[in-house]
C-alpha positions as CSV (number, residue, x, y, z in Angstrom):
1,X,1.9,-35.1,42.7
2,X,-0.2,-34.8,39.6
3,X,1.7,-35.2,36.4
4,X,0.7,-34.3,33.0
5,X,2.3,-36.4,30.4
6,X,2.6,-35.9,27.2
7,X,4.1,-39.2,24.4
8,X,5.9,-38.3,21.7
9,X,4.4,-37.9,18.2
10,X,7.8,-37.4,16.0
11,X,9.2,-34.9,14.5
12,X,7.4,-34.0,10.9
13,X,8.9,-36.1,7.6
14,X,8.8,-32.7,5.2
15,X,9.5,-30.3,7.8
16,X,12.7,-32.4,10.2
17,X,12.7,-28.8,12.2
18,X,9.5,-28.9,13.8
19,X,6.9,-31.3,15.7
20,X,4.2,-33.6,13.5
21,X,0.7,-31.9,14.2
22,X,0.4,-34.0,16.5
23,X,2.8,-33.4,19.1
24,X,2.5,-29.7,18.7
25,X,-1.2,-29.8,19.1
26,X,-0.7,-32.3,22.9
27,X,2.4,-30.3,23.4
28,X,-0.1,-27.4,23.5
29,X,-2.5,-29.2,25.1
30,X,-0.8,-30.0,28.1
31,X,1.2,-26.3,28.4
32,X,-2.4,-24.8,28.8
33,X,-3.3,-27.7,31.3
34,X,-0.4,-26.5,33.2
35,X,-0.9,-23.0,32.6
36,X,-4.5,-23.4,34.5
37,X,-2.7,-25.2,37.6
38,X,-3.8,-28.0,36.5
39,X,-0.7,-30.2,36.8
40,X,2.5,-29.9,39.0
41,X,5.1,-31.2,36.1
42,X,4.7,-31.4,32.4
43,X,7.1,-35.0,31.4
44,X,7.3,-34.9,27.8
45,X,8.5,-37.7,25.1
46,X,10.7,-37.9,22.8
47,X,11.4,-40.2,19.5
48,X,14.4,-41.6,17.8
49,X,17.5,-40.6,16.9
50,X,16.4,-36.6,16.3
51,X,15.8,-37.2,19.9
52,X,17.9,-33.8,20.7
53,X,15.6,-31.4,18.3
54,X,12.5,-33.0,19.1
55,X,13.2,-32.2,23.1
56,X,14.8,-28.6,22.4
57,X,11.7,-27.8,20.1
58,X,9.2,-28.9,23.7
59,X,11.3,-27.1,25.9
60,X,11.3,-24.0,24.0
61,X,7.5,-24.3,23.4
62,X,7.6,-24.7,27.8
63,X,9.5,-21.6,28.1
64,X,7.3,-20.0,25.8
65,X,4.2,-20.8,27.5
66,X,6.2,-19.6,30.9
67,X,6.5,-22.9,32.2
68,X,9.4,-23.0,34.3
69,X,12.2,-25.6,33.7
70,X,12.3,-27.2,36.6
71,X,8.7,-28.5,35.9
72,X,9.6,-29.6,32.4
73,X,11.3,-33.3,32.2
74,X,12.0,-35.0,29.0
75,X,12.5,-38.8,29.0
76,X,15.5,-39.6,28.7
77,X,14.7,-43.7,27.7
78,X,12.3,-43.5,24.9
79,X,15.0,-42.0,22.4
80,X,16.1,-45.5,20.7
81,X,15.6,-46.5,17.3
82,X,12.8,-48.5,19.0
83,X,10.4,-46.0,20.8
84,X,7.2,-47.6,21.9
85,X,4.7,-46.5,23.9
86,X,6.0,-49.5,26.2
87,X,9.6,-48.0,26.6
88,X,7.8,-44.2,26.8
89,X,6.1,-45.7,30.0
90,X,9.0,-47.5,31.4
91,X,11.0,-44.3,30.9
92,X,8.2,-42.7,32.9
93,X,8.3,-44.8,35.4
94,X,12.1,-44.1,35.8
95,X,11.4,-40.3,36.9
96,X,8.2,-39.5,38.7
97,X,7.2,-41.9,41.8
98,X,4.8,-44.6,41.1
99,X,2.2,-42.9,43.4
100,X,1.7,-40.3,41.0
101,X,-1.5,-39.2,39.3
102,X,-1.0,-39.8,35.9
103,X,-2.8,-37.5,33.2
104,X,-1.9,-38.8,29.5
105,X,-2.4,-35.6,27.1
106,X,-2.5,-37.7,24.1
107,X,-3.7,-37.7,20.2
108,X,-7.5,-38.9,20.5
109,X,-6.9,-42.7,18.5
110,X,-3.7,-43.4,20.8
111,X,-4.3,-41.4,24.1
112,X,-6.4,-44.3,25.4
113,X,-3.7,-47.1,24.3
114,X,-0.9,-45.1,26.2
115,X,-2.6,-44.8,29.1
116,X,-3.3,-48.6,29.1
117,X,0.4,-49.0,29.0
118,X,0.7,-46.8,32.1
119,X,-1.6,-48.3,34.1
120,X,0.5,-51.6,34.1
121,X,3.1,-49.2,36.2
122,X,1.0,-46.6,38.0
123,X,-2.4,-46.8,39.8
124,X,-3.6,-43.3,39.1
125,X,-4.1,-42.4,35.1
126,X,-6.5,-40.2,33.5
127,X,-6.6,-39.3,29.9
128,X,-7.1,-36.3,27.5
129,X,-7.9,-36.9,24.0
130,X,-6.7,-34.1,21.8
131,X,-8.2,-34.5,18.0
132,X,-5.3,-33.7,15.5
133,X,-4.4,-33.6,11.9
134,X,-2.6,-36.4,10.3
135,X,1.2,-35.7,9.0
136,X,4.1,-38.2,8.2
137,X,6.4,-38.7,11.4
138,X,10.1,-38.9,10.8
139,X,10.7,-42.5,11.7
140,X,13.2,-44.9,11.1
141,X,10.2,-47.5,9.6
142,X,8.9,-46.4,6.8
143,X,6.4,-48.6,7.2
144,X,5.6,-47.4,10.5
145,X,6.1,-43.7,9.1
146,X,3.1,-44.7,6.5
147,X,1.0,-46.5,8.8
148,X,0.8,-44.1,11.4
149,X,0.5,-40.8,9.4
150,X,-0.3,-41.6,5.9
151,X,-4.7,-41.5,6.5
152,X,-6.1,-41.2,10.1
153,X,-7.8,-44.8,8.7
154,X,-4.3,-46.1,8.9
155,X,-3.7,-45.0,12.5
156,X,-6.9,-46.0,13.9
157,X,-5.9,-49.7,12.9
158,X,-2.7,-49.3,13.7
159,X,-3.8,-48.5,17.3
160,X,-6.6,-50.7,17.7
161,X,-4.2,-53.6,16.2
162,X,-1.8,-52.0,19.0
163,X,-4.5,-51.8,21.8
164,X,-4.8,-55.4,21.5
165,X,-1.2,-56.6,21.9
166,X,-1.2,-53.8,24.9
167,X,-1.4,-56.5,27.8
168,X,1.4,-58.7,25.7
169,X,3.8,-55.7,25.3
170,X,3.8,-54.4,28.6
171,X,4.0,-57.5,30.6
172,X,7.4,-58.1,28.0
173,X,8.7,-54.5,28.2
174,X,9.0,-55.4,32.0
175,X,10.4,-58.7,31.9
176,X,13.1,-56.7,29.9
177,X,13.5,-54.3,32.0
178,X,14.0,-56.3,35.1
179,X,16.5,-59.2,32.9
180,X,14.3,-61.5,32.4
């Protein structure tokens, strides 16, 4: 089964009722990718507390794109306080089987680093970078909320500083996961 996923990008910091550019824009991305047959479920991510909006905003989005909703999933794990593209791809690895084809519709600076995570779980994973605009993310860390949105300078380091720790954060993320 192919599967087209989609990580989370936040909800926006001025506007709480809507998506960040950003997950609109791969939100998009991957409804078209659908649309063209492309993929057999759409598995979207959501962040932090505002969770609950974030999913009802992708799901409407689906339904407008006439996705059906039994081929929309929303992961269900990555709605701590703590998301991470770690616990996005543990929570991924919770619903779809392992043998999967993976295709990560990501942001262009973080697709890449998502998919790295994945790979630690899944054999198959392609990406697709999708160049966005920058906008604050409603996040708990305000530093995190600046560092990620406040220049697309800022999130480039932040995910190349990111794409480094990768190998160190999954391999933990797991030992977690299985208690140890």
């Amino acid at each position: 089964m192919k599967i087209i996923y989609v990580p989370s990008y936040g909800l926006s910091r001025k506007d709480q009722s809507r998506p960040t550019c950003m997950s609109l824009d791969t939100a998009i991305k991957g409804l078209k990718m659908m649309k063209e047959g492309l993929g057999d479920k759409i598995v979207f991510s959501t962040a932090y507390k505002w969770w609950g909006i974030e999913a009802a905003l992708k799901k409407r989005l689906s339904r407008e794109y006439g996705i059906e909703d039994s081929l929309v999933e929303i992961i269900s794990g990555a709605t701590l306080e703590r998301t991470t593209s770690y616990i996005e791809a543990i929570g991924l690895s919770k619903i779809v089987d392992p043998d999967d084809e993976i295709v990560v519709v990501g942001q262009e600076y973080h697709a890449e680093r998502a998919a790295d995570a994945l790979r630690y779980l899944f054999e198959k994973v392609d990406v697709v970078k999708v160049p966005t605009s920058m906008e604050r993310i409603l996040d708990p860390s305000w530093l995190k909320s600046v560092l990620c949105s406040s220049s697309m300078l800022s999130f480039i380091l932040y995910n190349w500083f990111l794409n480094i720790i990768t190998p160190y954060m999954m391999r933990r993320e797991i030992r977690k996961q299985k208690g140890g």
